[in-house]
N, C-alpha and C positions, 0 to 999 in steps of 0.2 A: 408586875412581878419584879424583885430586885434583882440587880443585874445578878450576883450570883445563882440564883435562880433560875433563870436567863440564860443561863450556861450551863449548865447542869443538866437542865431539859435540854437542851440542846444537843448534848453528847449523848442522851440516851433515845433521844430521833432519830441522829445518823449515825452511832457507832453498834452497829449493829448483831446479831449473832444468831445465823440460820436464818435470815431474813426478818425478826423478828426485835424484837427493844427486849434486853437485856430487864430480869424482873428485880424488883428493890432486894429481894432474897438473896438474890445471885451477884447483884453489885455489893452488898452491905458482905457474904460473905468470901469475896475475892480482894475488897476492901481490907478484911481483916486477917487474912494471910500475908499478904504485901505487906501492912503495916506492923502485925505483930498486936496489933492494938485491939477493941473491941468497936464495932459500927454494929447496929441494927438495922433493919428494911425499913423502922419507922424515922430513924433518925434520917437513912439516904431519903423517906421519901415527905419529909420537913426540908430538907436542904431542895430538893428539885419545887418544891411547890413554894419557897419563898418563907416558911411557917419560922426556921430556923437559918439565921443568917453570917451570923459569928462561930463557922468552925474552926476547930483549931488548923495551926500550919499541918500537923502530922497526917489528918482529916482529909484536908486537900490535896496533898502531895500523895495520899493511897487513892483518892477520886481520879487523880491524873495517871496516877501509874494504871488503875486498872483499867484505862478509857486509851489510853496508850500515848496520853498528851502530857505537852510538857508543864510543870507546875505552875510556871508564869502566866499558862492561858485564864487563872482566877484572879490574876495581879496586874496584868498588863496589858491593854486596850491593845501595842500593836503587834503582841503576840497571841492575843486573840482573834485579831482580823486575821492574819497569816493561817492557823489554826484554822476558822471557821470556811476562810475560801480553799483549805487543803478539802477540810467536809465534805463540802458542798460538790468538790472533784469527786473526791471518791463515791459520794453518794449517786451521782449522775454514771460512775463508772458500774454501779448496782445495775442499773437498766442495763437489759441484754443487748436492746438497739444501737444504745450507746457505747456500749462497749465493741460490738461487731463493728462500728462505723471506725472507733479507735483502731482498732485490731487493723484495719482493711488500710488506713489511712498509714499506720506505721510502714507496710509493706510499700508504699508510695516513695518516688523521686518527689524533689520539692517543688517541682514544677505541678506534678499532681497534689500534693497534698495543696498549694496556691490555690488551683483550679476549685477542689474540691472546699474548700476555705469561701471560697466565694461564691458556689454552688449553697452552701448551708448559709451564707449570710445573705443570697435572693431569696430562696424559700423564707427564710425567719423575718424576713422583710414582708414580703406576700400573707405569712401567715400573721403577721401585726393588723397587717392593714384589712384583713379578711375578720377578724377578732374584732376591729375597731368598728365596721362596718353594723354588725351583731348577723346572729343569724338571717339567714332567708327563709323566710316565712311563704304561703299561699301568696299573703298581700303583695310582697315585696315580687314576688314570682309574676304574678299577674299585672302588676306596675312596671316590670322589668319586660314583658309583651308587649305592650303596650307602647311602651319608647322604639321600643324595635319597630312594632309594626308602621307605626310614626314617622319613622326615620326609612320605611321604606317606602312612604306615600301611600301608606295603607290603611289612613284611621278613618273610623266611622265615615265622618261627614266626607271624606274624598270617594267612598265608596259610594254614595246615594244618602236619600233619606231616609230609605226604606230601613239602614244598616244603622245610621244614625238615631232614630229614632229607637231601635231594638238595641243599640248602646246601654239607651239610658234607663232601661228595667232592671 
């Protein structure tokens, strides 16, 4: 997809209204109050899909205003980074989780909010490495008994033959 396209979806993923993407109808005609100018749903939904790539400046500058960003985020890579990692905040501030952890953490001394800093960066540590693992399955469950019981002097052949031999059915 071109990068203007790129962007475009982009601001209609995270700039949200009622929890929901904002429809080509509803951007093409907020587009065309702002600007005073004419946009269609087909032309906003050419620009998002890549089909149409060469809008005018007037075009972009009603895209930006009605997404509430500033013009330069179609012109300028490091005002699009800025831009996109604001997004990506407020999108994460969408979750309720996220936002109650926010909320909880501003009423914090900076000794707690440290604590709890480092509290979310063990978990996010554990949960990598839990992720990286893949899930546990029977198998992995029954090979994870197995080491245990091992490790406790308790496999098959330490038990007898009898246990041993009934292993390996």
């Amino acid at each position: 997809m071109p990068p203007l396209a790129d962007k475009v979806d982009k601001l209609f993923r995270t700039i949200r209204t009622n929890g929901r993407e904002y429809t080509y109808d509803e951007v093409a005609r907020g587009c065309s109050e702002l600007s005073g100018g004419t946009f269609s749903k087909t032309y906003v939904w050419q620009l998002r899909t890549g089909q149409r790539d060469n809008p005018t400046k007037r075009h972009l500058e009603a895209l930006a205003a009605f997404f509430r960003v500033p013009a330069a985020y179609f012109f300028d890579d490091d005002t699009a980074e800025r831009v996109d990692a604001q997004l990506a905040i407020a999108s994460a501030m969408g979750n309720a989780d996220v936002r109650d952890i926010a909320l909880r953490a501003m009423s914090m001394d900076d000794s707690g909010r440290k604590h709890l800093a480092r509290i979310i960066r063990e978990v996010s540590l554990l949960h990598s490495a839990a992720s990286s693992r893949g899930p546990v399955g029977r198998d992995n469950a029954k090979s994870d008994n197995a080491k245990s019981d091992n490790a406790k002097g308790d496999s098959p052949e330490e038990r007898g033959t009898d246990a041993a031999a009934g292993a390996g059915e």
